[in-house]
N, C-alpha and C positions, 0 to 999 in steps of 0.2 A: 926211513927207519922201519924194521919189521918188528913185529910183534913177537918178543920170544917164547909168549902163551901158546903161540897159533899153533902149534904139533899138539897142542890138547885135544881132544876127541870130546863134543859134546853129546849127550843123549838122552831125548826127549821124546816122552811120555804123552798123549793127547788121550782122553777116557771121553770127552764130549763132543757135542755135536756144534757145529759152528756157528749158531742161535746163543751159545754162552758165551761171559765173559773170557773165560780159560783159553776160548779157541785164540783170541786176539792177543791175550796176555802170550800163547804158542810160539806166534805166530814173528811175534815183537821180539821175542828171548831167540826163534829160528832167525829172523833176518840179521840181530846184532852179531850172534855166534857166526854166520858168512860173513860178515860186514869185518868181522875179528880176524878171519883166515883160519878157524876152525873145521876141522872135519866134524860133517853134523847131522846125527843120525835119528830118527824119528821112527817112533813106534805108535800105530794108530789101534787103540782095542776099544770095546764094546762102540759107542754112539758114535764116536770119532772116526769110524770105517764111512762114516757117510758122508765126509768133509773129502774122502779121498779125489773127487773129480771138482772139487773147488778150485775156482782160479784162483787164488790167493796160495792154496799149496803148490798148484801147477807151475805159480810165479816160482813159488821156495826152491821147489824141485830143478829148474832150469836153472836158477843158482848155485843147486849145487846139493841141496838136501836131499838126503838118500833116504827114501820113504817105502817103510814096513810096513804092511797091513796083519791083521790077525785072521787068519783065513776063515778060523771058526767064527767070527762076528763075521767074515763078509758074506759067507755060503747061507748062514742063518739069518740072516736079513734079506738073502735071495739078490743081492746086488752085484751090479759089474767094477773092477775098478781099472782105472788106466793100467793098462802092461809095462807102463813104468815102475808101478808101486810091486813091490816084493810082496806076496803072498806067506806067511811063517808061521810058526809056532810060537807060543811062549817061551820054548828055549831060544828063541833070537832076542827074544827080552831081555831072559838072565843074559845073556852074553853081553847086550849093550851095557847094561848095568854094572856088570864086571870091568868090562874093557874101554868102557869111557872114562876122562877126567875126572867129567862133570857130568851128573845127571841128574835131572828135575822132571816132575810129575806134572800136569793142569789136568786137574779134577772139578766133579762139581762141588768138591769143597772149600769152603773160604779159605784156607789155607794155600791154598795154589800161591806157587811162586813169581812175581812177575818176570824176571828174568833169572838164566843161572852163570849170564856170562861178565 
């Protein structure tokens, strides 16, 4: 049976570095949304540019997560990231935000959602 969810678009938010909780809480809400048959889109800004050559994303990413970086956090942190990861603006933000189903934030605030699927 297919999931009549799964044309949903999810789009996730990562703001920290993967030393926090949030990265895993990410990471768990990324794998379910694939694991759903979601298209699943990911946005990495400020601390979160540094998780970009993480195995863990690198797993996501060959599943199928389509992974954004914020180029002005990667250029100012002076770091490199895989040529898989999209390089953007915060107008690629607004758009995810806009044109996803579903979309959740992991912050370093307690508030972070554990998952949004």
């Amino acid at each position: 049976m297919t999931n009549p969810d799964a044309s949903i678009s999810v789009g996730l938010l990562l703001t920290t570095a993967h030393n926090h909780p949030s990265f895993a809480a990410f990471c768990r809400c990324a794998r379910q949304s694939l694991a759903s048959g979601h298209p699943t889109y990911a946005y990495l800004l400020y601390d979160a540019v540094l998780c970009a050559s993480h195995p863990e994303l690198q797993k996501l990413q060959s599943s199928g997560l389509k992974i954004h970086a914020c180029a002005e956090a990667v250029f100012n942190r002076k770091i490199e990231v895989p040529e898989s990861i999209v390089l953007s603006g915060l107008g690629s933000l607004a758009q995810f935000i806009k044109h996803t189903g579903r979309f959740a934030a992991f912050s370093s605030h307690e508030n972070s959602p554990n998952c949004c699927v």
